[in-house]
C-alpha positions as CSV (number, residue, x, y, z in Angstrom):
1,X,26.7,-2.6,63.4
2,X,24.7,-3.9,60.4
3,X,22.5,-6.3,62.6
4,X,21.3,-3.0,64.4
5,X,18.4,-1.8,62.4
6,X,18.8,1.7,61.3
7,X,16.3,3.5,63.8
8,X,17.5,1.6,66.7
9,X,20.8,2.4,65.2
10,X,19.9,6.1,65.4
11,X,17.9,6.0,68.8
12,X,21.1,4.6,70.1
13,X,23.5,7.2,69.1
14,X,21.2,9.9,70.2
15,X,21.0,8.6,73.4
16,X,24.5,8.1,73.6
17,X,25.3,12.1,73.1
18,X,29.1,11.0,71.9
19,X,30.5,13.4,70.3
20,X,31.4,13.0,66.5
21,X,35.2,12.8,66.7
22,X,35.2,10.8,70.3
23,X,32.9,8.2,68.5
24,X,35.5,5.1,67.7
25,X,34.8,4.0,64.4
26,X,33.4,0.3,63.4
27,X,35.5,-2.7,62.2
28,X,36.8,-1.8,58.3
29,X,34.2,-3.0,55.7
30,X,35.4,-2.9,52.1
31,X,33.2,-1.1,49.5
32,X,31.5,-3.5,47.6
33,X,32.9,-5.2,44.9
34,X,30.6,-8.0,43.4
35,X,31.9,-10.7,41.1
36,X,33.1,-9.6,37.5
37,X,30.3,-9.8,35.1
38,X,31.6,-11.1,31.6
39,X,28.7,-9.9,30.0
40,X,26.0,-7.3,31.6
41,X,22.9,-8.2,31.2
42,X,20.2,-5.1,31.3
43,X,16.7,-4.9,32.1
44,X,15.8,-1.2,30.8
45,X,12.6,0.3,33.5
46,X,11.0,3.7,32.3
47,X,11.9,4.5,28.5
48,X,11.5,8.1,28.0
49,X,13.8,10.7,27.1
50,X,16.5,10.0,29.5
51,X,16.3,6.0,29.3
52,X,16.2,6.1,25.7
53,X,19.7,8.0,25.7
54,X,20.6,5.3,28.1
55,X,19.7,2.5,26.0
56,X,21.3,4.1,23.1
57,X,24.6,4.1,25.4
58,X,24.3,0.6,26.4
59,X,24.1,0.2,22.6
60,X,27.4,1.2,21.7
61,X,29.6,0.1,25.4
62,X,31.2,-3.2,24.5
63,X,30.5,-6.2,28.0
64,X,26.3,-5.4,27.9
65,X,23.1,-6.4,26.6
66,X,19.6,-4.9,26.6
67,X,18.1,-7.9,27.4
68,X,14.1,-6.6,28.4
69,X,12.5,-3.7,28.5
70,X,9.4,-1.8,30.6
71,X,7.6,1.4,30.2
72,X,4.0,2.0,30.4
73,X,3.7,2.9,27.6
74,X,4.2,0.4,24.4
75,X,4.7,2.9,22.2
76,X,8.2,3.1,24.1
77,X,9.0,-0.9,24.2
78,X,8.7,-1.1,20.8
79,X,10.8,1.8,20.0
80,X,13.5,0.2,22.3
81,X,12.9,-3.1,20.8
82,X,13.3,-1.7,17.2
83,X,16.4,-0.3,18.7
84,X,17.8,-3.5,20.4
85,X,17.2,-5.1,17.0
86,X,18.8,-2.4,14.6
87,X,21.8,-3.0,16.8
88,X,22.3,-6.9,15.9
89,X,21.2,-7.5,19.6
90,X,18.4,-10.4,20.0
91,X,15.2,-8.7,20.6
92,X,14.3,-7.9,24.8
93,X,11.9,-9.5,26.4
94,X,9.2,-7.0,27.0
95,X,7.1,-5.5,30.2
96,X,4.5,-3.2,29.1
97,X,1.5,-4.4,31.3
98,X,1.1,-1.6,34.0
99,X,3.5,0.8,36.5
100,X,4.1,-2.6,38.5
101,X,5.4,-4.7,35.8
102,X,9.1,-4.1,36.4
103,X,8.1,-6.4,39.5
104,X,7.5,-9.2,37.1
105,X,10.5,-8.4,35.0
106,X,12.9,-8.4,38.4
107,X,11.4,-11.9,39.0
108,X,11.5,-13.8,35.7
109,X,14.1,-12.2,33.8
110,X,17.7,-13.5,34.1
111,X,19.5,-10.2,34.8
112,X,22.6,-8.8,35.7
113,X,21.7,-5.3,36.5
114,X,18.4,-3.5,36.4
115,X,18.1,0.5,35.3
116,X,15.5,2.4,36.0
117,X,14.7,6.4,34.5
118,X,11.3,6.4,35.8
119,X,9.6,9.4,37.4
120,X,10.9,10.0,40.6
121,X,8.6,8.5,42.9
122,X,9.4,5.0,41.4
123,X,13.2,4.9,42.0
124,X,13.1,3.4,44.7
125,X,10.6,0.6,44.2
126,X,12.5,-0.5,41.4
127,X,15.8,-0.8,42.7
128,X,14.2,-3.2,46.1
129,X,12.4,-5.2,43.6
130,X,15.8,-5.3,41.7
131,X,18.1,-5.9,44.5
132,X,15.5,-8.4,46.3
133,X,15.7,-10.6,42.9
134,X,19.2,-10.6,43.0
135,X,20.1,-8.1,40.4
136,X,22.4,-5.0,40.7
137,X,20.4,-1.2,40.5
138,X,21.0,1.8,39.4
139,X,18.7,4.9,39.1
140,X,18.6,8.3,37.3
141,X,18.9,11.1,39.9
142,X,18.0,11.5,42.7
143,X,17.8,8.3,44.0
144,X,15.2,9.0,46.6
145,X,12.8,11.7,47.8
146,X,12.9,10.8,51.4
147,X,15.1,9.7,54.3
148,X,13.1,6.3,54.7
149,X,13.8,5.4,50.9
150,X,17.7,6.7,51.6
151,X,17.4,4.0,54.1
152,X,16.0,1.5,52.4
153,X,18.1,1.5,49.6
154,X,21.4,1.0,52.0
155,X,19.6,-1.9,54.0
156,X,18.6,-3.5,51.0
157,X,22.0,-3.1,49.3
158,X,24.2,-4.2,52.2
159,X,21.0,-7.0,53.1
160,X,21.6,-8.4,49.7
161,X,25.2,-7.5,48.4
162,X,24.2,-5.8,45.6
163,X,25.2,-2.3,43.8
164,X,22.7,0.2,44.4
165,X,24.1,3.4,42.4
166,X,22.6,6.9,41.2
167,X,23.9,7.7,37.4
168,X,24.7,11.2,38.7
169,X,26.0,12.4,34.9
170,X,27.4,15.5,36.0
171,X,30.3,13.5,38.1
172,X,31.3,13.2,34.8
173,X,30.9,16.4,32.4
174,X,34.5,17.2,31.1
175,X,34.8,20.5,33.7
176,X,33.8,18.4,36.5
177,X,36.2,15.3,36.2
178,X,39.0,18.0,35.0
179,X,38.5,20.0,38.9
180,X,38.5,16.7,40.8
181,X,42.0,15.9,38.1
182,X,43.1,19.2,39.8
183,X,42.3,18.7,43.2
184,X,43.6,15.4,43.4
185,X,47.1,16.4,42.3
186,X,46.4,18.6,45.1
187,X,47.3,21.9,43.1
188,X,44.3,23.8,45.1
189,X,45.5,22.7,48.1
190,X,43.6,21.9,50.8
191,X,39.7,22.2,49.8
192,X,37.3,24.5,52.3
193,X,34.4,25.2,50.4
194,X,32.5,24.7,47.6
195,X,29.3,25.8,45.7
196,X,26.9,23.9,43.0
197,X,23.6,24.4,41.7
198,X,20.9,22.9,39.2
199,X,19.6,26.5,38.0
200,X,17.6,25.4,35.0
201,X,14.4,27.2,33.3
202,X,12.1,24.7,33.0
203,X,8.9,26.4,33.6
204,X,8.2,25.5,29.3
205,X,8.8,21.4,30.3
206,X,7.1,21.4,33.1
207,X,3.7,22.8,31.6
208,X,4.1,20.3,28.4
209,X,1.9,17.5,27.6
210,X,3.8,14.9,27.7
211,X,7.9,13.8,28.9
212,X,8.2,15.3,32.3
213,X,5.1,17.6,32.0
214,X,3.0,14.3,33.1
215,X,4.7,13.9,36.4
216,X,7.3,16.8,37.2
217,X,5.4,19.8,37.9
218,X,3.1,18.0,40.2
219,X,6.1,18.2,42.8
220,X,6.4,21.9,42.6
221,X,2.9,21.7,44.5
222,X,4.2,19.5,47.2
223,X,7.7,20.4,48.6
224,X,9.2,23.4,49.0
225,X,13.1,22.9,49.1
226,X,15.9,21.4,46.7
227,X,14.1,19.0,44.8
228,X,17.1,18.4,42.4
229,X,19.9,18.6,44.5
230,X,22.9,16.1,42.5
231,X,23.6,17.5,39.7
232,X,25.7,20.4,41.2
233,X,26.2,18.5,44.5
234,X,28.0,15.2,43.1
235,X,30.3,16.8,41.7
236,X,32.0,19.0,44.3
237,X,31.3,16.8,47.3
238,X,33.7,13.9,45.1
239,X,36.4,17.0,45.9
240,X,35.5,17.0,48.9
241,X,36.2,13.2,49.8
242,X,32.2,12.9,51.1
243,X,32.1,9.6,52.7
244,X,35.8,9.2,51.7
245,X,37.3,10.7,54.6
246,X,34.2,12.9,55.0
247,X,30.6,13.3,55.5
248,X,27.2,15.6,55.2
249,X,27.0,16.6,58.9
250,X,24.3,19.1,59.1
251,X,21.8,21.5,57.1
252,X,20.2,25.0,56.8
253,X,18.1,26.2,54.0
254,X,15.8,28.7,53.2
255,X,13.2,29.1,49.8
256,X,12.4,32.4,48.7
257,X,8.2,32.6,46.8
258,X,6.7,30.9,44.7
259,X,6.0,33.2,41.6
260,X,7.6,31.5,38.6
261,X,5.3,29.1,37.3
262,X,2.0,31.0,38.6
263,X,3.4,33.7,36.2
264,X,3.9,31.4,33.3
265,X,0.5,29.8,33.9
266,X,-0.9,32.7,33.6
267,X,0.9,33.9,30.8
268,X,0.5,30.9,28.4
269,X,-3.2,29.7,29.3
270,X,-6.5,31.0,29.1
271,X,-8.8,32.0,31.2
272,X,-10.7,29.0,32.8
273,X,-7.7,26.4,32.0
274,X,-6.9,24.2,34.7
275,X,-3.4,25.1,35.0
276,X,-4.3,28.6,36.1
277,X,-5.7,27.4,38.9
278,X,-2.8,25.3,40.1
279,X,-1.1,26.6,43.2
280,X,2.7,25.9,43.6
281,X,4.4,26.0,47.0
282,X,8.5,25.4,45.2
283,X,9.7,28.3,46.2
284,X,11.8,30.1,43.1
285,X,14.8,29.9,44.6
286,X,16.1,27.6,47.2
287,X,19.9,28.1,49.0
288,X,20.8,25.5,51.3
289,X,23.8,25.6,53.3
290,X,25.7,22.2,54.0
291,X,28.6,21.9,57.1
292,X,30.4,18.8,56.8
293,X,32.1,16.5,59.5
294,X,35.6,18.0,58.7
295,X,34.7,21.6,59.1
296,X,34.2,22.4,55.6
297,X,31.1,24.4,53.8
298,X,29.1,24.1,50.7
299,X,26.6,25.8,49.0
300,X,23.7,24.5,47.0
301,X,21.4,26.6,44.7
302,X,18.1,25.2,43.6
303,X,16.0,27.2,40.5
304,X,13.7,25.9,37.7
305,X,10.7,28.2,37.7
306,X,12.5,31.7,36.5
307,X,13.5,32.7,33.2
308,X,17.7,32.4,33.1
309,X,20.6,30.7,31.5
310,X,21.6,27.5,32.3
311,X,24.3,27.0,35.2
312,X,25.3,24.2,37.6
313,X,27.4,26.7,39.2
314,X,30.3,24.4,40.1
315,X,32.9,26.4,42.2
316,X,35.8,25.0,44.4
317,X,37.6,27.0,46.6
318,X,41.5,25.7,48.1
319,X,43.9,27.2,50.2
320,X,46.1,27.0,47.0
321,X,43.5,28.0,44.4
322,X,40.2,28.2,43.2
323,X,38.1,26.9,40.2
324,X,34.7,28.7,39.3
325,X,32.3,27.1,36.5
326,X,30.1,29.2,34.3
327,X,32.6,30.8,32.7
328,X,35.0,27.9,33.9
329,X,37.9,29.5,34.8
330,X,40.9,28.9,37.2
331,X,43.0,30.6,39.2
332,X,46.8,28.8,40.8
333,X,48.6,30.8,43.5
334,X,51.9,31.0,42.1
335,X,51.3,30.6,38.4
336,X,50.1,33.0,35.6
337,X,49.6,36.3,36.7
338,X,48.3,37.0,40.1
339,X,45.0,38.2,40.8
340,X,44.2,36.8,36.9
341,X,41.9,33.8,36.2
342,X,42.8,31.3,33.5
343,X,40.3,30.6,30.9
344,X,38.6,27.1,31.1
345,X,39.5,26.0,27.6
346,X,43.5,26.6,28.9
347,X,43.0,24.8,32.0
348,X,42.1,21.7,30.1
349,X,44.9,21.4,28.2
350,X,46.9,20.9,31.1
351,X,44.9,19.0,33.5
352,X,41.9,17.7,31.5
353,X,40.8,14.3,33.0
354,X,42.8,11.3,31.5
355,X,39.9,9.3,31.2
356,X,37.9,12.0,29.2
357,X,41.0,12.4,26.6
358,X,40.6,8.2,26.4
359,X,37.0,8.2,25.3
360,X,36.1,11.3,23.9
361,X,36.1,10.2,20.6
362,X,33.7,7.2,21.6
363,X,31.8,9.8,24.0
364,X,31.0,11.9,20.5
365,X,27.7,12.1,19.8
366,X,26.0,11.2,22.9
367,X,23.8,12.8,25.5
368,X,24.8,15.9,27.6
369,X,27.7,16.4,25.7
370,X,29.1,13.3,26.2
371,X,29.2,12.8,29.8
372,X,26.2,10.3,29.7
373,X,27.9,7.8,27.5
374,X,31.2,8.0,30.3
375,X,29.0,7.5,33.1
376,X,27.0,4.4,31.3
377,X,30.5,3.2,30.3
378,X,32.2,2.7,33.4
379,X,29.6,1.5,35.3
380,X,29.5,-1.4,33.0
381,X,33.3,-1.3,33.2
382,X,33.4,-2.0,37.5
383,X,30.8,-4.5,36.6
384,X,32.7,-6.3,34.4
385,X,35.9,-6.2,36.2
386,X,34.6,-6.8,39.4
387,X,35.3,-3.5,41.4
388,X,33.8,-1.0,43.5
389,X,31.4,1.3,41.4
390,X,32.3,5.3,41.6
391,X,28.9,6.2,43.0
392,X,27.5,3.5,46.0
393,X,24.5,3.1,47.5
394,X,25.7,5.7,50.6
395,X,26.8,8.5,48.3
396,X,23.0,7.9,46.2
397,X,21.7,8.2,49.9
398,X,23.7,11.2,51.6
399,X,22.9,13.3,48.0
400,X,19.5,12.3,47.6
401,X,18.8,13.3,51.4
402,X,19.3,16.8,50.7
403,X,15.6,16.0,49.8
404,X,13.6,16.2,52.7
405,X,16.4,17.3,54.6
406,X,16.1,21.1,52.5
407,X,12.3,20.8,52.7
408,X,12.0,20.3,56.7
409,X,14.7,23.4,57.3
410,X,13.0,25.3,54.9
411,X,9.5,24.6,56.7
412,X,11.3,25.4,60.3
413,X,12.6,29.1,59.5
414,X,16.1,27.4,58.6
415,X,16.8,25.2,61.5
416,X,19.4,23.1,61.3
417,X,18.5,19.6,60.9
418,X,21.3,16.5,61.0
419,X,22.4,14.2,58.5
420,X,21.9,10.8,58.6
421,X,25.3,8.8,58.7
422,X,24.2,6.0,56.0
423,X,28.1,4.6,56.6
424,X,27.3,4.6,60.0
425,X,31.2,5.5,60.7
426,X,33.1,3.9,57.7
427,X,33.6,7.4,55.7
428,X,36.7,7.6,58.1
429,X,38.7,4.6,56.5
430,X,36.7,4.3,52.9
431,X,39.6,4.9,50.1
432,X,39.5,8.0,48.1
433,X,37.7,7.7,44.6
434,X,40.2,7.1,41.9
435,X,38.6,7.1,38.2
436,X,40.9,5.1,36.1
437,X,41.8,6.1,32.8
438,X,42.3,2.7,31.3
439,X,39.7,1.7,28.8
């Protein structure tokens, strides 16, 4: 199957009109697990907010170095370089000499793994380079914008053997791994739907001056879906075994106007500035409806132009039980008192996430409560002990195609449009994620 290209690939099962459970699957390939790495070596791309927590992660997690650094800006290399220093580390090498220097870096640096918190649109470029030089990837979320750079990322992954993961944070907030804890002790029973979100105000970040006010609003002008679909879609599709047993099979979604950031324009700038006359096509709110392979439903909520409090949603519904975010709270047929929900804070006592009660205390301190420093730790953990990383290359590509896939629905008065299968059949037999505890 992988010496078919992936549009012949697709052609061919079109043509083929077999249905999805007559289909037999492919030969059994393993999930990649590279050699183990004694010592990560890291070649930091894009230093700004988000990448600087990174580095500062990468600081502090013992097996890794920060071993060169790129940003456009040299303001930002030094400041990582101070950093690398202050930590006893030798200082990086450093890439400062336009947005195509981490294609320099890839090719002369001896690396291990290259990380990337770039703007959006430069994901992808950096992990190929990466992976073409040899060296593993991994990207801030999402991982791609469109289907063709889903794709590419797999064919380049599986083309060269190389890890190819989105640092999807939320996988591992302390709610989140504590409802996948749950599930997989199997207290909610059998899972049938779930709901997630990224409703966010940032109408105030996108209109700064700098950060993500250089690059992020501009999107808001060009699609018209989920733009920012992993952060409550990671999450609850780990509960749901996606390509684990599972997949994305199809998608419906639907955007309602575009008034927020018009309004806040408006509001904040003066007659004749130039960001009154911007005109935004992100609708407010976008609700996009996912059926999987295995019958199952999810909901994902997308809202960063309207004034609200922060929520990722996060809501898993079993035969057995149900767990809702934002107040967390959870409800157990058969225990407590029916038709009552259980507070959050009491839920974790019982079934917070072993690895969470582990490395809190090293976890202290660090972005997003925490969670980043998990995430950064055990990717450099697989690498180090040679085994499959929690996020691949195929999970970075079914999330991230939520993408284009909400945008074209959206555009077609909510048709249904089909998910790719990246796997191309192996979500059947791939083995269940298991997040160790052992540190």
């Amino acid at each position: 199957m992988t010496d078919i290209n992936r549009r012949d690939f697709l052609k061919i099962s079109s043509a083929a009109a077999v249905s999805l459970h007559a289909a037999p699957a492919p030969a059994q390939a393993p999930l990649l697990a590279a050699k183990p790495i004694e010592l990560v070596r890291i070649g930091m791309v894009g230093i700004g907010l988000q990448g600087g927590s990174h580095l500062d992660n990468f600081l502090k997690v013992p097996g890794c170095r920060i071993t060169a650094v790129c940003d456009v800006r040299e303001q930002r290399t030094t400041w990582a370089s101070q950093q690398v220093s202050a930590a006893g580390h030798p200082p990086p090498a450093v890439y400062a000499k336009g947005p195509r220097d981490f294609e320099r870096l890839c090719e002369t640096e001896d690396l291990d793994l290259v990380f990337t918190a770039t703007p959006w649109e430069w994901h992808v470029p950096v992990m190929l380079a990466a992976m073409k030089a040899g060296k593993h990837a991994a990207t801030e979320v999402p991982a791609a914008m469109t289907l063709d750079d889903c794709w590419a990322m797999v064919e380049s992954a599986e083309k060269h053997s190389r890890h190819c993961v989105m640092m999807e944070n939320c996988n591992y907030d302390r709610p989140e791994m504590m409802v996948l804890n749950i599930v997989q002790q199997g207290l909610l029973g059998e899972i049938l739907h779930a709901e997630g979100g990224y409703l966010h105000d940032l109408r105030e970040i996108k209109f700064e001056k700098n950060n993500e006010g250089l690059w992020r609003r501009a999107w808001s002008r060009k699609l018209d879906g989920n733009l920012y679909p992993t952060h409550g879609l990671g999450p609850v599709a780990n509960c749901l075994d996606i390509n684990r047993g599972d997949r994305f099979d199809y998608l419906v979604s639907m955007s309602g106007p575009s008034r927020g950031l018009h309004d806040w324009a408006r509001e904040h700038f003066p007659e004749g500035a130039p960001e009154r006359k911007e005109r935004f096509v992100l609708g407010d709110v976008n609700t996009s409806l996912i059926k999987t392979a295995r019958g199952k439903t999810i909901v994902v909520q997308h809202c960063t132009n309207l004034p609200r409090p922060y929520s990722r949603v996060h809501m898993v519904q079993g035969t057995r039980g149900i767990f809702q975010g934002y107040p967390n709270r959870l409800y157990l047929e058969g225990r407590g008192t029916p038709h009552r929900w259980v507070d959050g804070a009491d839920a974790r006592k019982e079934f917070d996430h072993p690895l969470w009660t582990a490395i809190e205390k090293r976890a202290a301190g660090a972005g997003h409560g925490g969670m980043d420093y998990i995430e950064d730790f055990r990717l450099i953990q697989c690498l180090r002990e040679g085994k499959p990383t929690d996020m691949n290359v195929y999970d970075a590509a079914a999330l991230s195609a939520v993408v284009e896939l909400s945008v074209k629905s959206t555009g077609a008065r909510s048709r249904g449009v089909e998910f790719p299968d990246f796997t191309r059949g192996r979500w059947r037999t791939n083995p269940r994620l298991v997040i160790p505890a052992d540190v």
